[in-house]
N, C-alpha and C positions, 0 to 999 in steps of 0.2 A: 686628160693628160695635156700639158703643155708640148707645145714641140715647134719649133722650125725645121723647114726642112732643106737637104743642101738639094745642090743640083741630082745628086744622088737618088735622093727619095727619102734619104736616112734621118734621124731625129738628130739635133746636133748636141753634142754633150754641155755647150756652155748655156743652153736655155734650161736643161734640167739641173745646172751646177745654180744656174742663178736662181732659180724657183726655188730651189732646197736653201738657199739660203736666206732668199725673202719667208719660207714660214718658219726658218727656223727664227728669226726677228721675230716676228710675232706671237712665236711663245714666250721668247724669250721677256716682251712686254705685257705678255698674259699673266704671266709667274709671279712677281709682285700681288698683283690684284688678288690672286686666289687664295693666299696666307691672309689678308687682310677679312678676320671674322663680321658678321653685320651685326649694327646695332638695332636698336629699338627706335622707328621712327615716329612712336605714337606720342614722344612728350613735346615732340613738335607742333604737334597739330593746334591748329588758331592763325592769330595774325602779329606778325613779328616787324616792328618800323626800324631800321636801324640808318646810319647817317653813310654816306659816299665822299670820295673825294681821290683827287688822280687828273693826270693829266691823257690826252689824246688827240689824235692827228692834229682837232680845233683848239690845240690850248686846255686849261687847268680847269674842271668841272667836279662842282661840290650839288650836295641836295640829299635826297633820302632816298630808301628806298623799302617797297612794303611787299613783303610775302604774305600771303591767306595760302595756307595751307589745309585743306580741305578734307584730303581721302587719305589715307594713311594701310597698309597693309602690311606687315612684317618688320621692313627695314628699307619699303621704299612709301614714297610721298607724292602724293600731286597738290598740287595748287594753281594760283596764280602768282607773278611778277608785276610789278609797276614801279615807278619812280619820277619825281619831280626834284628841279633842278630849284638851286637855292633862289635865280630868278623866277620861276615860273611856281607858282602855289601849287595848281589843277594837277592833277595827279594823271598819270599817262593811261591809254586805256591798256586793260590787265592782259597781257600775252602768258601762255601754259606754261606751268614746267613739272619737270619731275625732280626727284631727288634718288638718291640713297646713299642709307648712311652708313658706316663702317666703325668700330669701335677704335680708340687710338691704341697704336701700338708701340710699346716700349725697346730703345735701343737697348744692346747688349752691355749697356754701362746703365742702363734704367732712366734714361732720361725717356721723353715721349717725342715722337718722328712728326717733323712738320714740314707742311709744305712739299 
C-alpha cells in the first residue's frame, strides 16, 4: 500500500487519490494493446536489408539497415539488428532484438489503423 503519512500517523487521502489515478493510466494504455490480435511471426524469419534515412541531433543520416531474424515462436521473433551508413560500407556489429507482431486492424469506416 502506498501511503504518506501526516503528523497524525494517518494515511493521507491525496497519495491514494494519486496512485488510483496513476493505475487507472495504465490501463487505460494497456486497453488498446489487448484488442490488437497477434499475428504469425514465422514468415518473417531470414534476413531482410532495407534502406534508412532521417534526420537526428547530428544532421540528416541515410544507409541501410539488416535484420537476421533467427528464432521465431507464435507471433514473436528474435534476431539480430545492424546498419551501415551510406558513408561507411562495414556493417555495425549485430545488437539483439525482439519483435512481435500483431495483425492490422480495420477502422470503423474499414480503412486499416497506422502508426
Amino acid at each position: 500500500m502506498i501511503s504518506s503519512q501526516t503528523g497524525r500517523g494517518r494515511p493521507t487521502r491525496w497519495m491514494g487519490f494519486l496512485a488510483s489515478i496513476v493505475a487507472l493510466l495504465f490501463v487505460a494504455a494497456a486497453a488498446p494493446a489487448a484488442n490488437a490480435s497477434t499475428g504469425d511471426a514465422a514468415v518473417l524469419k531470414g534476413t531482410w536489408i532495407g534502406t534508412y534515412s532521417g534526420y537526428s541531433a547530428n544532421g540528416y543520416k541515410s544507409g541501410q539497415e539488416k535484420l537476421v531474424i533467427t528464432d521465431v515462436k507464435g507471433s514473436n521473433a528474435k534476431g539480430t539488428w545492424q546498419y551501415r551508413s551510406s558513408a561507411n560500407k562495414k556493417w555495425s556489429k549485430p545488437k539483439p532484438m525482439t519483435l512481435a507482431i500483431f495483425d492490422q486492424e480495420e477502422t470503423s469506416v474499414g480503412g486499416l489503423t497506422c502508426c
